[in-house]
N, CA, C and O of each residue as an XYZ file, in Angstrom:
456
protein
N     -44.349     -7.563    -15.079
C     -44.193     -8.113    -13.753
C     -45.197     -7.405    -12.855
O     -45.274     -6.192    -12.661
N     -45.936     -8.350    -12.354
C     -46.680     -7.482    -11.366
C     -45.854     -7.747     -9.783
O     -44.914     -8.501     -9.530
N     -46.539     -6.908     -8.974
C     -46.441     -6.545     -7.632
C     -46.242     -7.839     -6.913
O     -47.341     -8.370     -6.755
N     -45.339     -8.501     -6.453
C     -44.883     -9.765     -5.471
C     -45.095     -9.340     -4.061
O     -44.831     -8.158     -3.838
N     -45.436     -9.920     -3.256
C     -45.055    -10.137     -1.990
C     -43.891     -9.731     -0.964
O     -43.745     -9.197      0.136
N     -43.278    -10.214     -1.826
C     -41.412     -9.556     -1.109
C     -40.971     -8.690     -2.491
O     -39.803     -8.776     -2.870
N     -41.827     -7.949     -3.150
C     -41.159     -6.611     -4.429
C     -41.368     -5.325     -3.281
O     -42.130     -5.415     -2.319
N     -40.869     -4.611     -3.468
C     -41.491     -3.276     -3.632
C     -41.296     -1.879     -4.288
O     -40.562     -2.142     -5.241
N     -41.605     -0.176     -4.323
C     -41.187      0.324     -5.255
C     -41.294      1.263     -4.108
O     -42.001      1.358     -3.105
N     -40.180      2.005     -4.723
C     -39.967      3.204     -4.339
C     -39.644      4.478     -5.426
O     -38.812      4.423     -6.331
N     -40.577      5.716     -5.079
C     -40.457      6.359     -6.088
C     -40.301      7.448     -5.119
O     -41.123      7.791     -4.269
N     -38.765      8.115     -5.427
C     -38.008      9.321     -4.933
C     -37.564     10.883     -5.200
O     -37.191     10.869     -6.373
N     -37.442     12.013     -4.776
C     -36.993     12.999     -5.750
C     -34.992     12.739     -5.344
O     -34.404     12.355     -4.333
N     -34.512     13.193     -6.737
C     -33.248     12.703     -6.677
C     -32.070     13.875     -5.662
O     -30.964     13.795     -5.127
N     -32.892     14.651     -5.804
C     -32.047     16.184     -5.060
C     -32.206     15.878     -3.764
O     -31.669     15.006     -3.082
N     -33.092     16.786     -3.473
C     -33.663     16.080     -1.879
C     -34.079     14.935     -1.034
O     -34.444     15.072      0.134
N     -34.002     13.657     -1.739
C     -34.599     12.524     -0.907
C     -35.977     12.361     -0.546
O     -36.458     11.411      0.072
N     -36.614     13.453     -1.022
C     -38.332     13.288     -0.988
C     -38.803     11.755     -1.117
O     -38.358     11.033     -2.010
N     -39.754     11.302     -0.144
C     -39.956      9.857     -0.800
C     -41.423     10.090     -0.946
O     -42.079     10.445      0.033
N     -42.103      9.869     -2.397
C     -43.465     10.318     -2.940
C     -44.155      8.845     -2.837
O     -45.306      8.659     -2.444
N     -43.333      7.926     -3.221
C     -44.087      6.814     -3.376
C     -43.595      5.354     -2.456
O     -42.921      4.774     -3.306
N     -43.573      4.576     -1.355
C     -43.231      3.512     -1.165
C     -44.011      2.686     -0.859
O     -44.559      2.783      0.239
N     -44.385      1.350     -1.932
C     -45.060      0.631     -1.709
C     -45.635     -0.141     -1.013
O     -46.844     -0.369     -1.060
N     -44.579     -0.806     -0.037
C     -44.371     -1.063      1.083
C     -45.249     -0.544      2.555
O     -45.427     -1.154      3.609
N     -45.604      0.553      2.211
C     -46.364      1.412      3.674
C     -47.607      2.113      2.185
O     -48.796      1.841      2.020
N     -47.163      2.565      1.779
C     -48.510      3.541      0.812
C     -49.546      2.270      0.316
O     -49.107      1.123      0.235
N     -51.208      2.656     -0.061
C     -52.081      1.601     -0.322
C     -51.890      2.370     -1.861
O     -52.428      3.346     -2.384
N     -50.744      1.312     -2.328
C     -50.968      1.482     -3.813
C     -50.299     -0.390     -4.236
O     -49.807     -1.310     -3.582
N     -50.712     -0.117     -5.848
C     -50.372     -1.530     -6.425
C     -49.423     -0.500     -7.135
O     -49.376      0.729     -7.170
N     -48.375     -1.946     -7.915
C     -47.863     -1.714     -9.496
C     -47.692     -2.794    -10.062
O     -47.653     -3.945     -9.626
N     -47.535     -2.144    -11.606
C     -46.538     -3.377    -12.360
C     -45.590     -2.539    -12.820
O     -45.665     -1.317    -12.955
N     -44.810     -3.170    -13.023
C     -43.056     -2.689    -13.772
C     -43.175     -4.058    -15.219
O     -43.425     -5.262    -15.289
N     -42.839     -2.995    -16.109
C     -42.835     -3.894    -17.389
C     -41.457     -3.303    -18.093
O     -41.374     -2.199    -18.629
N     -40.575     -4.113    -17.994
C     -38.972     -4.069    -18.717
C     -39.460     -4.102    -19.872
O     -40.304     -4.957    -20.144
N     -39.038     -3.178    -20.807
C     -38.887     -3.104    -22.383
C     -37.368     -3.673    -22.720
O     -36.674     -4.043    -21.774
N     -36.735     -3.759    -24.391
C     -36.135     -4.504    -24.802
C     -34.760     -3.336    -24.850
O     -33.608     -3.763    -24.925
N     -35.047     -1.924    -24.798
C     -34.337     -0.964    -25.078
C     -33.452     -0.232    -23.904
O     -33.935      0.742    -23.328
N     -32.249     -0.680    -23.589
C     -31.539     -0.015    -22.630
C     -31.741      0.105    -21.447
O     -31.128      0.934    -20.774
N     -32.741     -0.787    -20.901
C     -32.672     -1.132    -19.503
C     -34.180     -0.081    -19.461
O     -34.591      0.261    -18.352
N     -34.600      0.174    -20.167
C     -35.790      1.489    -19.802
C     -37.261      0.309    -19.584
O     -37.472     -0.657    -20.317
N     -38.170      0.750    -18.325
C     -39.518      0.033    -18.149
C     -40.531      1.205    -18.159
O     -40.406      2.405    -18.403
N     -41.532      0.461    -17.821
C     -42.371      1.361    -18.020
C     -43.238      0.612    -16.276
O     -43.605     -0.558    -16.168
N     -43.328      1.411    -15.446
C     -44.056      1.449    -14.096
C     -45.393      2.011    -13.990
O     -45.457      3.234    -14.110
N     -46.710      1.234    -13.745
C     -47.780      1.809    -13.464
C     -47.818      1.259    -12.173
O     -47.488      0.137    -11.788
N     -48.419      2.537    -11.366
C     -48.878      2.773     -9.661
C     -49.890      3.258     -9.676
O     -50.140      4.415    -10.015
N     -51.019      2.010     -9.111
C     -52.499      2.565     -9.448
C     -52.304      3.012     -7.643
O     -51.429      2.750     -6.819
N     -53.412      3.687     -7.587
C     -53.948      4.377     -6.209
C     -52.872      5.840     -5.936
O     -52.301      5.989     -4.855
N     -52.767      6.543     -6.743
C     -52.079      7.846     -6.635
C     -53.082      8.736     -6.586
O     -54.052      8.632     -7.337
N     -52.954      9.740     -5.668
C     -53.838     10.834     -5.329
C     -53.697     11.971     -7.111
O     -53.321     11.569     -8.212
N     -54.103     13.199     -6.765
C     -54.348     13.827     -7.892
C     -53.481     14.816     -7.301
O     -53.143     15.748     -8.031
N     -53.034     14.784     -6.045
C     -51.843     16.443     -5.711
C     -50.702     15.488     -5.414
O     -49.604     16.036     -5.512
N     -50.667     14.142     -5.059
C     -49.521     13.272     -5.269
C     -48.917     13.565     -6.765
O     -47.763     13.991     -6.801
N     -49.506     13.398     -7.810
C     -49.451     12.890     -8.766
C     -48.784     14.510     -9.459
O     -47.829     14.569    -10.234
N     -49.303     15.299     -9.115
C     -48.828     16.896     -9.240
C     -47.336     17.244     -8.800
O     -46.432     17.836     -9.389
N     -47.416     16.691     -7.624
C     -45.992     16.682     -7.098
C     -44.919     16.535     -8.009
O     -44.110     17.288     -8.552
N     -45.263     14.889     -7.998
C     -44.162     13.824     -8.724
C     -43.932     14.476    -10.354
O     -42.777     14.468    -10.781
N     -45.186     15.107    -11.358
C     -44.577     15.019    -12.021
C     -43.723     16.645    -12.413
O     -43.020     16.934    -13.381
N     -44.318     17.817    -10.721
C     -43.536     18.761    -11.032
C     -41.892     18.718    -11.006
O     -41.207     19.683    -11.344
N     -41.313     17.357    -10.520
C     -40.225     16.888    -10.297
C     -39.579     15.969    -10.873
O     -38.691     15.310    -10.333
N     -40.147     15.788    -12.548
C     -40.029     14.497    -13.191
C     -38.896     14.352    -13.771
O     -38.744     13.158    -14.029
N     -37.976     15.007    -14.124
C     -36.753     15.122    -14.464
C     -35.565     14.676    -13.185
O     -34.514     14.040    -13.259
N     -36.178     15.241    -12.176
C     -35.414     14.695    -10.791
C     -35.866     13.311    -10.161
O     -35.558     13.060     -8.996
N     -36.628     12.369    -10.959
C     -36.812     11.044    -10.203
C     -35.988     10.097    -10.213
O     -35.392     10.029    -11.288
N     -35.579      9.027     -9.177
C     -35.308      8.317     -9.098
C     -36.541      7.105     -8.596
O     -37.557      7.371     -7.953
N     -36.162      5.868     -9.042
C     -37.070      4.864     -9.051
C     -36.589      3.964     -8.877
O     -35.548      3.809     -9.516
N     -37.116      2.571     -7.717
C     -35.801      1.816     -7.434
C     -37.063      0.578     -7.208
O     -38.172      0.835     -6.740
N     -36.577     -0.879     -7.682
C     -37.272     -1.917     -7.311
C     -36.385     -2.727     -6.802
O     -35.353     -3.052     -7.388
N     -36.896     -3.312     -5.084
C     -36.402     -3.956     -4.396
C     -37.473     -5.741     -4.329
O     -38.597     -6.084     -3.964
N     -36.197     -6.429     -4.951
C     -37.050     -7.843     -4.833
C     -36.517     -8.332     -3.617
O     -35.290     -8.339     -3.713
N     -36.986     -8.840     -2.260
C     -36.383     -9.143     -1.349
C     -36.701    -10.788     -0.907
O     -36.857    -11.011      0.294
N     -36.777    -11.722     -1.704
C     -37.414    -13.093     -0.944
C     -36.514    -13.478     -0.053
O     -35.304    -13.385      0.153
N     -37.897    -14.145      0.624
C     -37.008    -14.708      2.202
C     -36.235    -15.596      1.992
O     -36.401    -16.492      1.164
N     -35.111    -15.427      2.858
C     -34.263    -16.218      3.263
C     -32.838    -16.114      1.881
O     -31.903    -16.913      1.918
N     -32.944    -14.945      0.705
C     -32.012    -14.993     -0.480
C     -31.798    -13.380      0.202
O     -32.514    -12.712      0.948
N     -30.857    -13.199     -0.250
C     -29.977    -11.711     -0.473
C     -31.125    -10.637     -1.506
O     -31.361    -11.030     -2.649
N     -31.739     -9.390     -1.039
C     -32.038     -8.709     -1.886
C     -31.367     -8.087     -3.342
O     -30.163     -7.835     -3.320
N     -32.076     -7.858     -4.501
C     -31.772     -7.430     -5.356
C     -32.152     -6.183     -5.491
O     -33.365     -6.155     -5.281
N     -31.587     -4.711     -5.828
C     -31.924     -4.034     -6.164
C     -32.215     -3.055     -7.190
O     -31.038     -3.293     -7.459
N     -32.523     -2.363     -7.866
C     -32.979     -1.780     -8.927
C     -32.656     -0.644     -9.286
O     -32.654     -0.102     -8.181
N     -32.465     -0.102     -9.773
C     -32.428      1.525     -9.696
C     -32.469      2.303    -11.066
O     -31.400      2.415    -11.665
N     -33.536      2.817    -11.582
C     -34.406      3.230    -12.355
C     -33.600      4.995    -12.831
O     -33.592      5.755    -11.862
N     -33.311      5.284    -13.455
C     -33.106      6.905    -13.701
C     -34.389      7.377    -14.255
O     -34.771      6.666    -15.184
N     -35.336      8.573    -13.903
C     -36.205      8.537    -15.282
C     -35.853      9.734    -15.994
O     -35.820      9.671    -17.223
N     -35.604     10.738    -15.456
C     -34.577     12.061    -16.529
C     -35.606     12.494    -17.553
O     -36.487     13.167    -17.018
N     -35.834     12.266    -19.295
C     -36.332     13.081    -20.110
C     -37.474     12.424    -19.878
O     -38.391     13.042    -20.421
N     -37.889     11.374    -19.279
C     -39.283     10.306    -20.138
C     -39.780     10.487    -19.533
O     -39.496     11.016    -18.459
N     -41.210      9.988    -20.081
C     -42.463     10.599    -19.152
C     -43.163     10.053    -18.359
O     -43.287      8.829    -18.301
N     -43.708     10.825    -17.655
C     -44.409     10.736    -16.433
C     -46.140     11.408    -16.698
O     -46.391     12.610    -16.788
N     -47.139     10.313    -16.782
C     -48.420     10.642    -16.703
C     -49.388      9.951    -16.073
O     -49.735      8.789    -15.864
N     -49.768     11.275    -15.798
C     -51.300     10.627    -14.911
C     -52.412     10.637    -15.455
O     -52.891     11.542    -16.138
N     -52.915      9.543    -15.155
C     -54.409      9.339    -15.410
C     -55.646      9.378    -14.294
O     -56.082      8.287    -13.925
N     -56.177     10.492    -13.790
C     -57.112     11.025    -13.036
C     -58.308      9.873    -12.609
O     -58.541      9.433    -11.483
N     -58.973      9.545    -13.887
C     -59.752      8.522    -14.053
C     -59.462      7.343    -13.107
O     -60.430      6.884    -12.500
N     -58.496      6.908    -12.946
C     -57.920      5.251    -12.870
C     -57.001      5.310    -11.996
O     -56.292      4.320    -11.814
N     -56.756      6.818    -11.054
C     -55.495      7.310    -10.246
C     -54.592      6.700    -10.401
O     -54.435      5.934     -9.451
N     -53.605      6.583    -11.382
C     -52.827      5.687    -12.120
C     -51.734      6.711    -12.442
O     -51.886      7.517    -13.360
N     -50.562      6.674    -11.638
C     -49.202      7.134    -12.673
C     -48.456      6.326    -13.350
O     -48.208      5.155    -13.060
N     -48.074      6.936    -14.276
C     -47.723      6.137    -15.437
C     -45.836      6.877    -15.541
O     -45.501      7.949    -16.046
N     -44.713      5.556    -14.693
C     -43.483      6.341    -15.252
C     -42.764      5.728    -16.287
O     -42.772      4.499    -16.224
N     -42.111      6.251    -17.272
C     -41.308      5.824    -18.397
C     -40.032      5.626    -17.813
O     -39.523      6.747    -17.808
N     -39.150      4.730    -17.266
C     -38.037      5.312    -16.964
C     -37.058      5.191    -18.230
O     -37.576      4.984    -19.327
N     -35.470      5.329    -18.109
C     -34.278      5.196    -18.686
C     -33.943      4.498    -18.322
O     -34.694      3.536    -18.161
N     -31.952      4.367    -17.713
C     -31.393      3.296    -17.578
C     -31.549      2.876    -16.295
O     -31.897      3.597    -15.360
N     -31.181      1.203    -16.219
C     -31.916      0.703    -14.916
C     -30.434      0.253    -14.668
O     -29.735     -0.210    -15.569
N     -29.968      0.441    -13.254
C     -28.430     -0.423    -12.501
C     -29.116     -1.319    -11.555
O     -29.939     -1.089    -10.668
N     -28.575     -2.375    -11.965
C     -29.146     -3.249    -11.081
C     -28.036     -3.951     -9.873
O     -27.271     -4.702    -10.478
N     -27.835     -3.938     -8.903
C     -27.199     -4.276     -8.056
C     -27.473     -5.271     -6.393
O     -28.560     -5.406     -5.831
N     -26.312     -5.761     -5.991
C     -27.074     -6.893     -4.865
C     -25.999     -6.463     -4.052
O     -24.788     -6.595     -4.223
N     -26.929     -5.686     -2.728
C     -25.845     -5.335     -1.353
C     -24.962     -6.662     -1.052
O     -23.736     -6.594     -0.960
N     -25.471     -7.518     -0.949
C     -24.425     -8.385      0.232
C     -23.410     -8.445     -0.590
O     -22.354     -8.639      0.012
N     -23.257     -8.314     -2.267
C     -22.004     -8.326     -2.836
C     -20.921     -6.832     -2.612
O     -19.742     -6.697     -2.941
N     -21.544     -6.176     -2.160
C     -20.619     -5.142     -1.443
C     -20.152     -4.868      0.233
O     -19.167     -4.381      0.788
N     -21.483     -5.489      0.684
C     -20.530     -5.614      2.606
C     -20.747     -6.608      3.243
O     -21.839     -6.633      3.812
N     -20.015     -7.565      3.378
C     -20.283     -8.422      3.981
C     -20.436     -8.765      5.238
O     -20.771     -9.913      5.529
């Protein structure tokens, strides 16, 4: 899946609320590619700095990762990514992080407040 119009990503530390990555305001792209295994994708975010990218993965065990599909005029869907043991790499070359996540919960606010 690449990058939509009304998608965006957010890439978080899970302790503190650090927000490293939001697509939405930061000049970066992605794609998110769902694999077949337990809800786990695999997220590339091209345009990551090289002390961004230091950050995120001194904290890679603490990420959270969340994709918000929001089209107009439907109820957002949201995402929510664990990434825990899997990895996190950068590619310098291509300023490209590369996250592995785990399990993904997927959930839709308006079904909780109306």
């Amino acid at each position: 899946m690449t990058m939509q119009d009304h998608d965006r990503i957010l890439v978080k530390h899970a302790v503190t609320g650090r927000m490293f990555v939001n697509s939405g305001v930061d000049d970066v792209t992605y794609t998110l590619e769902r694999l077949e295994e337990n809800g786990a994708a695999v997220l590339e975010i091209r345009g990551i700095s090289p002390w961004a990218a230091e950050d995120i993965r001194s904290v890679q065990r603490e990420l959270n990762v969340f994709h918000f599909e929001e089209p107009p005029g439907q109820p957002p869907v949201k995402h929510w990514f664990y990434v825990g043991e899997h990895d996190v790499v950068y590619n310098e070359a291509t300023s490209t992080l590369t996250i592995r996540t785990g399990a993904e919960i997927t959930y839709k606010p308006d079904e909780y407040w109306a």
